[in-house]
NURONU-997991 format. One line per field, with one value per residue (C-alpha): residue number from 1; x, y, z. Coordinates in Angstrom, 2 decimals. Each point is the difference from the previous one (the first is absolute). Last residue first. Example, Ala and Ser with C-alpha at 12.3 -4.5 7.8 and 13.67 -1.06 7.14 Angstrom:
BEGIN
k	[2|1]
xx	[13.67|-1.37]
yy	[-1.06|-3.44]
zz	[7.14|0.66]
END
This chain:
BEGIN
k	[464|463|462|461|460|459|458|457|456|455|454|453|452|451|450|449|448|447|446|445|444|443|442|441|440|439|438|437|436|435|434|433|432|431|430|429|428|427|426|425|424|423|422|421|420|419|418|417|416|415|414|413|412|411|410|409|408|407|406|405|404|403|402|401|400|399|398|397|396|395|394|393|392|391|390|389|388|387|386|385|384|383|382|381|380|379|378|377|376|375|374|373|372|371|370|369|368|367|366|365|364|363|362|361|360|359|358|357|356|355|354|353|352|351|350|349|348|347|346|345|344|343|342|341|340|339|338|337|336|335|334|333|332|331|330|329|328|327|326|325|324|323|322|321|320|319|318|317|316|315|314|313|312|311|310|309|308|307|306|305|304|303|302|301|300|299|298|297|296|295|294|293|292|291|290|289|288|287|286|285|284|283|282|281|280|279|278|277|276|275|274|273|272|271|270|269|268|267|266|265|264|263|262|261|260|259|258|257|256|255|254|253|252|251|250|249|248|247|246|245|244|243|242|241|240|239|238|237|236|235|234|233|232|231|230|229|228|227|226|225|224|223|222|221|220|219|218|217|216|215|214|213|212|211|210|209|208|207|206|205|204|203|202|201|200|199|198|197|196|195|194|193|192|191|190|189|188|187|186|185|184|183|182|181|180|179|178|177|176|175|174|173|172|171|170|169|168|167|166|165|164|163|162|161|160|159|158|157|156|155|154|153|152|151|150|149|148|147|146|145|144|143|142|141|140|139|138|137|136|135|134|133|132|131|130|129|128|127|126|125|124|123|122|121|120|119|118|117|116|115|114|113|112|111|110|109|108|107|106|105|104|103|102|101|100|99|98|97|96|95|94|93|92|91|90|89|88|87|86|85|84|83|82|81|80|79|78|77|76|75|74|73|72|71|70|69|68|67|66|65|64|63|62|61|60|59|58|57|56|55|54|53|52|51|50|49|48|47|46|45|44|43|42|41|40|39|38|37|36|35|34|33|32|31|30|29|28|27|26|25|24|23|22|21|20|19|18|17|16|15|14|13|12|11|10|9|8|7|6|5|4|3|2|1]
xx	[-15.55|-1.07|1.83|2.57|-0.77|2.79|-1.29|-0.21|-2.60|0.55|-2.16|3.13|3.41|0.67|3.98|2.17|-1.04|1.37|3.62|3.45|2.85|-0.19|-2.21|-3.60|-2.53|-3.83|-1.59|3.11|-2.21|-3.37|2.69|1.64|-0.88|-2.35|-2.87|-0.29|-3.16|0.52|-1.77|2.74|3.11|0.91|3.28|1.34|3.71|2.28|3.67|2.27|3.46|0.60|-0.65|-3.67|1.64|-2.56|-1.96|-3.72|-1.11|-3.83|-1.09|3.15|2.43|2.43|1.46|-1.69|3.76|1.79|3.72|-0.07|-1.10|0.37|-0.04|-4.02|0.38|1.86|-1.66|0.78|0.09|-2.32|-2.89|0.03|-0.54|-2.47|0.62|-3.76|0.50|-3.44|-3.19|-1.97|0.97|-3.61|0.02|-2.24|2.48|3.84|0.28|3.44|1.17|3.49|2.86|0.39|-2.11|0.37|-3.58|-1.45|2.49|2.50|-1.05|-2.79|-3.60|-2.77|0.18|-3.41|0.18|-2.50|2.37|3.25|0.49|3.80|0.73|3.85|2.38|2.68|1.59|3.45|2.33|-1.68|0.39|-3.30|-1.53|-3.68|-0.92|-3.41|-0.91|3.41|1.94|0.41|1.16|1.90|-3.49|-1.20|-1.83|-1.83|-2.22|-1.61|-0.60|-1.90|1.49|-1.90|0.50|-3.28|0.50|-2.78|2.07|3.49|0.34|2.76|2.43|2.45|1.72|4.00|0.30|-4.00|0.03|-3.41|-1.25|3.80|1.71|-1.93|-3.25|-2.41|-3.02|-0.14|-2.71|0.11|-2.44|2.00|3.67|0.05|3.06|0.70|3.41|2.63|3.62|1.95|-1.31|-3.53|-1.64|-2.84|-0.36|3.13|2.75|3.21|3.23|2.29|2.64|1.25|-3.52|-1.08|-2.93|0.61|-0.58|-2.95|-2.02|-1.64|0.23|-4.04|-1.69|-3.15|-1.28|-2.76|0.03|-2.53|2.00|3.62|-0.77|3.27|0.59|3.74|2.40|3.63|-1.08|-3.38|0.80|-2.59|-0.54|2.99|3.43|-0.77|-3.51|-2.39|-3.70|-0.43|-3.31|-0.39|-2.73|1.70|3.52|-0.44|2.73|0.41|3.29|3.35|2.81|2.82|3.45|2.72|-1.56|-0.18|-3.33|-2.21|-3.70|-0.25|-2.96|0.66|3.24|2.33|-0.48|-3.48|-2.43|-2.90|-0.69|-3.47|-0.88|-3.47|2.38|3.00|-0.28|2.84|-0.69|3.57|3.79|2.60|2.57|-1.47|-3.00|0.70|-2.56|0.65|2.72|3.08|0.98|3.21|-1.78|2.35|1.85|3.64|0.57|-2.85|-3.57|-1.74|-3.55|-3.20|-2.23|-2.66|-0.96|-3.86|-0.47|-3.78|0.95|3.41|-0.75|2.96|-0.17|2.92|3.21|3.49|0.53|-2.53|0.84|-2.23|1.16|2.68|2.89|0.36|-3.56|-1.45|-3.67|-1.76|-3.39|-1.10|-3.65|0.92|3.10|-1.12|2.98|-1.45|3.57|3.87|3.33|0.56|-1.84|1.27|-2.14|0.62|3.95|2.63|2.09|0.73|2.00|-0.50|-4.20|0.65|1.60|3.64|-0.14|4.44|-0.93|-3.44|-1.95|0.80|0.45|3.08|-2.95|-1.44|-3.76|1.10|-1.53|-1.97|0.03|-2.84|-3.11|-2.14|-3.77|-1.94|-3.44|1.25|3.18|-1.10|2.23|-1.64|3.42|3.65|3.05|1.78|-1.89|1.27|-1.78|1.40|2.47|3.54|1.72|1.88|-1.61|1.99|-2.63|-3.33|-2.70|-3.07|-2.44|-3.81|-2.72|-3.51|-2.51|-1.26|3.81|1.20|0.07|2.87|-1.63|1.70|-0.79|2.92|3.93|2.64|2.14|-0.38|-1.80|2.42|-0.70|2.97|2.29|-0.01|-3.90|-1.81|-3.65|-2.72|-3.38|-1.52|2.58|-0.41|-2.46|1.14|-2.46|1.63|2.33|3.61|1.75|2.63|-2.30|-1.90|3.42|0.64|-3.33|0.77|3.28|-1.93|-1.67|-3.50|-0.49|0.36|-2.78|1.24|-1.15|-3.39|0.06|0.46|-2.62|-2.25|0.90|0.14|-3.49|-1.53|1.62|-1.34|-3.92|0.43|-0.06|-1.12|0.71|-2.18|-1.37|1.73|-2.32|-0.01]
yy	[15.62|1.63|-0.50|2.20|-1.11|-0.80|-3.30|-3.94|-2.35|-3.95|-2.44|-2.08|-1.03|-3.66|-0.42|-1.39|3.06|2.31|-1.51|0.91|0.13|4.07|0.87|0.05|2.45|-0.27|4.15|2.14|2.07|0.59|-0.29|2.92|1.16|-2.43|-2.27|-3.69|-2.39|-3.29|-2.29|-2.69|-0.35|-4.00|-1.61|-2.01|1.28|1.71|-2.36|0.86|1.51|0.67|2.98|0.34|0.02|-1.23|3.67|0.28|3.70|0.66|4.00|0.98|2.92|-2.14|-2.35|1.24|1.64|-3.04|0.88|3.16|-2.64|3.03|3.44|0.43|1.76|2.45|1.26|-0.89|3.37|-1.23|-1.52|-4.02|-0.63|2.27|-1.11|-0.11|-3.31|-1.52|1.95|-3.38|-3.28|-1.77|-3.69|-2.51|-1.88|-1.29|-3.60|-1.50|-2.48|0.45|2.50|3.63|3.36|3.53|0.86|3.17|2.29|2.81|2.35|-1.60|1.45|-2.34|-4.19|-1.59|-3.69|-2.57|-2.74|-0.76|-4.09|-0.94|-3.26|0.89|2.92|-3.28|-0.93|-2.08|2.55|2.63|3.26|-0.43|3.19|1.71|3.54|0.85|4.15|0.96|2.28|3.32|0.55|3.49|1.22|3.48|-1.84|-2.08|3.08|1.57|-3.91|-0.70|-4.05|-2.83|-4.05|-1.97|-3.83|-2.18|-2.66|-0.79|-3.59|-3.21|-2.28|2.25|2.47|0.73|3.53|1.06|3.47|1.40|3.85|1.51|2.70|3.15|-1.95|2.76|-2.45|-4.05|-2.18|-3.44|-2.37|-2.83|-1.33|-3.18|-2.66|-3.38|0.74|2.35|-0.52|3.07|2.84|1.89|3.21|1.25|4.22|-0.22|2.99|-0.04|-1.73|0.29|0.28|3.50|1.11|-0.80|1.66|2.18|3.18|-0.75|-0.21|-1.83|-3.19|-1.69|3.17|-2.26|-3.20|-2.58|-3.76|-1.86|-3.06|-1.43|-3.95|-1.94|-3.29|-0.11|2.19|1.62|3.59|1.39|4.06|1.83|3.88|-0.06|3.05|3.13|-1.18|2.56|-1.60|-3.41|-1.60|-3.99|-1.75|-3.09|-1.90|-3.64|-2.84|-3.18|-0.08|1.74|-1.22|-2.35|1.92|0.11|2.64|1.88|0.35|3.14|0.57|3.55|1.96|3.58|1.18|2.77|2.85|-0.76|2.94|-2.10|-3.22|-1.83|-3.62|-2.12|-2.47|-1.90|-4.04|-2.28|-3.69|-0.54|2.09|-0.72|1.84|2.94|2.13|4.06|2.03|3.54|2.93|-0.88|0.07|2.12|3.25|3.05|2.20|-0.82|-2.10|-2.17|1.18|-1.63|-1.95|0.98|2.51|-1.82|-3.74|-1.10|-3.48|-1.68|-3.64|-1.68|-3.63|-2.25|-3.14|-1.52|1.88|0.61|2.95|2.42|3.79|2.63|2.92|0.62|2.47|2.88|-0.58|3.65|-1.25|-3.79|-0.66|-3.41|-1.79|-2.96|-2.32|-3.39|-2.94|-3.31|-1.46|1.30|0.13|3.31|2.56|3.74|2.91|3.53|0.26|1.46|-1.85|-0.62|-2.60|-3.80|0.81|1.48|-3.34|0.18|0.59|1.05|3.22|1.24|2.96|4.06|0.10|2.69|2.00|3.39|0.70|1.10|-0.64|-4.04|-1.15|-2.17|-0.27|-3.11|-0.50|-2.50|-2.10|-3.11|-2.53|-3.91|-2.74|-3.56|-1.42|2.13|-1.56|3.73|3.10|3.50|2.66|3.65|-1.17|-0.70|1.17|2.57|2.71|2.90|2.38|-2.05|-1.53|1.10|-2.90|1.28|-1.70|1.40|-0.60|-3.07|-1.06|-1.54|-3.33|-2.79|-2.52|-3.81|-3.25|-1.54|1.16|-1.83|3.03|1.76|3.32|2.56|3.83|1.81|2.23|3.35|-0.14|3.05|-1.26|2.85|-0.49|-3.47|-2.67|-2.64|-3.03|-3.39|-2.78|-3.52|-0.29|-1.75|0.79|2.15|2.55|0.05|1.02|2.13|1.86|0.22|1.74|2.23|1.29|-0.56|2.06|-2.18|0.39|0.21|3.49|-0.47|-2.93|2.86|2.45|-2.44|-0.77|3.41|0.71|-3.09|1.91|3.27|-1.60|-1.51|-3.50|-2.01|-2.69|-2.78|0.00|-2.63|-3.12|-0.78]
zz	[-14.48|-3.59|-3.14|-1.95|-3.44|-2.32|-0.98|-0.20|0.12|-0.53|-1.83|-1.32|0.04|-0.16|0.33|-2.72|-2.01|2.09|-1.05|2.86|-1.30|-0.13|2.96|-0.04|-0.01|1.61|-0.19|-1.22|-2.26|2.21|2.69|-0.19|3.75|1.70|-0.81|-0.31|0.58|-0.59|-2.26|-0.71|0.03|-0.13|0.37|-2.61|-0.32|1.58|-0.16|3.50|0.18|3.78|2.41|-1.81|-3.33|-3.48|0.69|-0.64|1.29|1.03|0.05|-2.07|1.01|2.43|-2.62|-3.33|-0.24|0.40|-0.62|2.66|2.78|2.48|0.32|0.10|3.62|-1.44|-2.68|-3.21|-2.31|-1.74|1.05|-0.09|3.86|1.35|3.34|0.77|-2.23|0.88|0.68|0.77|-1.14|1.09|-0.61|-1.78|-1.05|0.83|-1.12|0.28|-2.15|-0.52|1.95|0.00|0.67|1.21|0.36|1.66|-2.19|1.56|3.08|1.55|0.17|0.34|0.40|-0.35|-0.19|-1.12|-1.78|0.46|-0.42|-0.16|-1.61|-0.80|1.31|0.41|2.97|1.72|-1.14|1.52|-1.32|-2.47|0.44|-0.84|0.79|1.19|0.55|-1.69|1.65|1.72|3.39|0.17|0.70|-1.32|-3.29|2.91|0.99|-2.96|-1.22|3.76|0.38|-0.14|0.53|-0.39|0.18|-1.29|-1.02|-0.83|-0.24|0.46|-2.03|-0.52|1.86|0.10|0.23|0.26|1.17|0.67|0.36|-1.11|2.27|2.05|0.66|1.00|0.33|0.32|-0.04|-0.02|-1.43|-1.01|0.07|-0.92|-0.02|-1.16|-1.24|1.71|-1.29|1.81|0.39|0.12|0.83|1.24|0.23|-1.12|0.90|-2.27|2.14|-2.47|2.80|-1.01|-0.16|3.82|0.71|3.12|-1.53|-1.31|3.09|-1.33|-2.45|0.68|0.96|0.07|0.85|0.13|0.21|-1.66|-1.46|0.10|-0.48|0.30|-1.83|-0.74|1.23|-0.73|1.20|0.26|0.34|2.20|0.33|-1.24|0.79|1.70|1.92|0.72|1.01|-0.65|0.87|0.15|-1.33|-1.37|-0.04|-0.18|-0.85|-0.92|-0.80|0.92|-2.46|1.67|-0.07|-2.75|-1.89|2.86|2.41|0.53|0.39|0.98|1.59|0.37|-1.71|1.12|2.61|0.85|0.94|0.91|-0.32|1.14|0.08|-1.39|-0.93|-0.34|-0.58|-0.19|-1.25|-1.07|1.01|-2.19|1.47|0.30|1.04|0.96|1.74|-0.10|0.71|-2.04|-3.68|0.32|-0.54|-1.24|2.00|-1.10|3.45|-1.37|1.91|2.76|0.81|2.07|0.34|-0.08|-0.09|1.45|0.06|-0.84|-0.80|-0.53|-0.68|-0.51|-1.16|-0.34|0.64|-1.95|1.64|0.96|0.30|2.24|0.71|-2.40|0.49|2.46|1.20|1.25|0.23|0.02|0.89|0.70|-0.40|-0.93|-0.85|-0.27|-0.74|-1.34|-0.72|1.26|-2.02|0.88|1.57|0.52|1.12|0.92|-2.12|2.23|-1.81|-3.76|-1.85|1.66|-0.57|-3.90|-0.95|-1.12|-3.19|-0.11|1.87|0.78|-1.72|1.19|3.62|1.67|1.28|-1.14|1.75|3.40|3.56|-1.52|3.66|-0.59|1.62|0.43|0.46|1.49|-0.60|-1.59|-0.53|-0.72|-0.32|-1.36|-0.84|0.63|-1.20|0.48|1.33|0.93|1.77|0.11|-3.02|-1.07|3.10|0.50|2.48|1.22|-0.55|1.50|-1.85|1.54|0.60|-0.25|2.23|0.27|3.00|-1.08|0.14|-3.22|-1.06|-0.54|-1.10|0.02|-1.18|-1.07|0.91|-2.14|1.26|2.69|-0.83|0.34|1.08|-0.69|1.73|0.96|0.23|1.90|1.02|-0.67|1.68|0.91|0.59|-2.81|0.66|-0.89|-0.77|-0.46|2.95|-1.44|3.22|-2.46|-0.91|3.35|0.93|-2.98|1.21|3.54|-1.50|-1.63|3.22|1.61|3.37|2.63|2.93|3.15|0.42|-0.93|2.89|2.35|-1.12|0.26|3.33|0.95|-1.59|2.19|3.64|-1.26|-0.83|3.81|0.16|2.39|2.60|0.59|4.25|1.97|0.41|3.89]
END
């Protein structure tokens, strides 16, 4: 005789439900080094916030990895007692990919014993507690991270090809010198001779040094190939972006403002003037184009050690009532030749529109360069050449045209260079003095080796 099926009652079902519930493992960081370690190819984070107190590692030599967030949200909270370089740390890497998740620093105090690293050693063996760290790695995607309260640099990549950091969020983040001033950290640092890098579409806000940084050493390979575009800057003490020792990088459409604020933490003793994008090093092959910059409390562009490249379409403004209370003032572009290895030559600076800086919007050195069809707008809000000097016009006492005149040819950019056969040519130029002290060169250096021509100068105060 068939015995009758037994059932279910809906209590009996909801206590075996319950039951396997309570089996369940709840996803850890250590499930995620071991998945890690296995070699699996898709690694979710825990959802909700994951103390580290030590790092993340991907194994080295690892290929074809992403390491994702939760759909529910993922942060990693870097504990107090941690020392290791990074959050997440990558060496040998190929075809890596980090997205969706956040990570927290444990930035409790702004002064730290950091200012730049000893002896060149590479910014990755210097600092710790950094967010991100890859090294020696190819086709790495960051995306879609958000960074807050990193001690030092969120994101650095080390001698890396290709390397796509896309949509990242950085505030609050970086430390001060032990004197109170920034020590350069708090953004996304490339080195070593990184290649094919790409940083874009990001956000920074509130950065205690510079940015976006391209940095090698003389004695390192030169970053190439680069891309940095559409990003948005917002309150940076040090560069919005500085292109170090590179070749080939487009900097283009990126937006910013407040660029060396709060003033207090700019760091004077150090030299370390504000840029809205500056350069160093030997940098050849280079554009920076269509960038806008506002309330830029330093120089507009910097260009130690550029040649070879253009400066196009860039707008950099400041309110004239405004900038003459910053401690900031300088020229809007100011040619150097530090670098041993370049010469200010074969520089193309046409289309501009720089407004309101405190000594002349063109400080310039080198051979045939073309800067025309510019806007030099209310230039030398220093009032250099008044008597008494003020204050902030203290300097270069034995070139007087040096910081009064709209564009300035010197022959001494940081080393003795010849001026000659560059073209000036119908620029716009307006700013205190400067109907008189319009294009002026300094002793050594002819005018009439250099074509001249079609340019507008005056007194007139000039609309924003």
């Amino acid at each position: 005789m068939r015995r009758p099926r037994a059932r279910h009652s809906f209590a009996s079902l909801f206590c075996l439900v319950a039951l396997a519930a309570s089996c369940s493992h709840a996803r850890t960081l250590d499930d995620v080094r071991a998945d890690l370690q296995s070699g699996k190819s898709v690694i979710e984070l825990p959802p909700g916030k994951s103390q580290l107190d030590h790092a993340l590692v991907i194994p080295k030599g690892s290929k074809d990895v992403e390491l994702r967030g939760n759909a529910a949200g993922s942060t990693l909270v870097i504990g107090s007692g941690f020392t290791d370089t990074a959050a997440i740390e990558a060496t040998g890497a190929s075809n890596l990919t980090l997205s969706g998740f956040g990570i927290v620093g444990d930035r409790t105090e702004l002064r730290s014993p950091w200012y730049l690293p000893l002896k060149e050693a590479a910014f990755a063996d210097y600092y710790t507690a950094n967010g991100i760290v890859i090294r020696a790695s190819s086709n790495v995607t960051l995306r879609q991270l958000t960074f807050s309260r990193i001690r030092a640099f969120p994101v650095i990549v080390n001698a890396t090809a290709k390397a796509t950091i896309d949509t990242v969020t950085i505030e609050d983040s970086g430390t001060l010198n032990a004197d109170g001033h920034n020590n350069t950290t708090g953004g996304i640092l490339i080195e070593e001779g990184c290649s094919g890098f790409i940083v874009r579409n990001s956000r920074f806000t509130r950065i205690t040094g510079t940015a976006i940084w391209t940095h090698s050493y003389a004695r390192s390979p030169r970053q190439s190939d680069g891309l940095i575009a559409d990003n948005t800057i917002d309150t940076v003490a040090r560069d919005a972006i500085q292109i170090g020792h590179a070749t080939g990088v487009r900097v283009q459409r990126n937006r910013g403002w407040k660029i060396g604020f709060p003033v207090e933490y700019i760091d004077f003793p150090g030299y370390g003037t504000p840029v809205a994008i500056d350069t160093a090093g030997n940098v050849d092959h280079t554009v920076y184009a269509d960038n806008v910059f506002t309330e830029v409390n330093g120089q507009c562009l910097d260009l130690d050690g550029f040649h070879d490249g253009e400066i196009t379409g860039n707008h950099c403004s400041n309110v004239p009532a405004t900038a003459t209370q910053w401690l900031g003032l300088h020229f809007g572009i100011l040619f150097g030749n530090h670098d041993p290895g370049a010469t200010s030559s074969n520089i193309k600076i046409m289309g501009n529109t720089l407004q309101g800086f405190g000594y002349g919007g063109v400080f310039l050195v080198g051979d045939h360069n073309r800067i025309e069809d510019n806007r030099f707008l209310d230039v030398n809000l220093a009032h250099c050449g008044t008597q008494p000097i003020p204050a902030k016009c203290n300097a270069m006492l034995d070139e007087p045209d040096a910081l009064r005149a709209g564009i300035y040819l010197s022959n001494d950019g940081g080393r003795a260079t010849a001026t000659h056969d560059n073209i000036i040519r119908n620029n716009v130029i307006t700013g205190f003095g400067i109907a008189a002290h319009c294009i002026a060169a300094k002793q050594g250096v002819d005018l009439k080796t250099n074509t001249i021509s079609g340019n507008t100068c005056s007194n007139a105060a000039s609309a924003p």
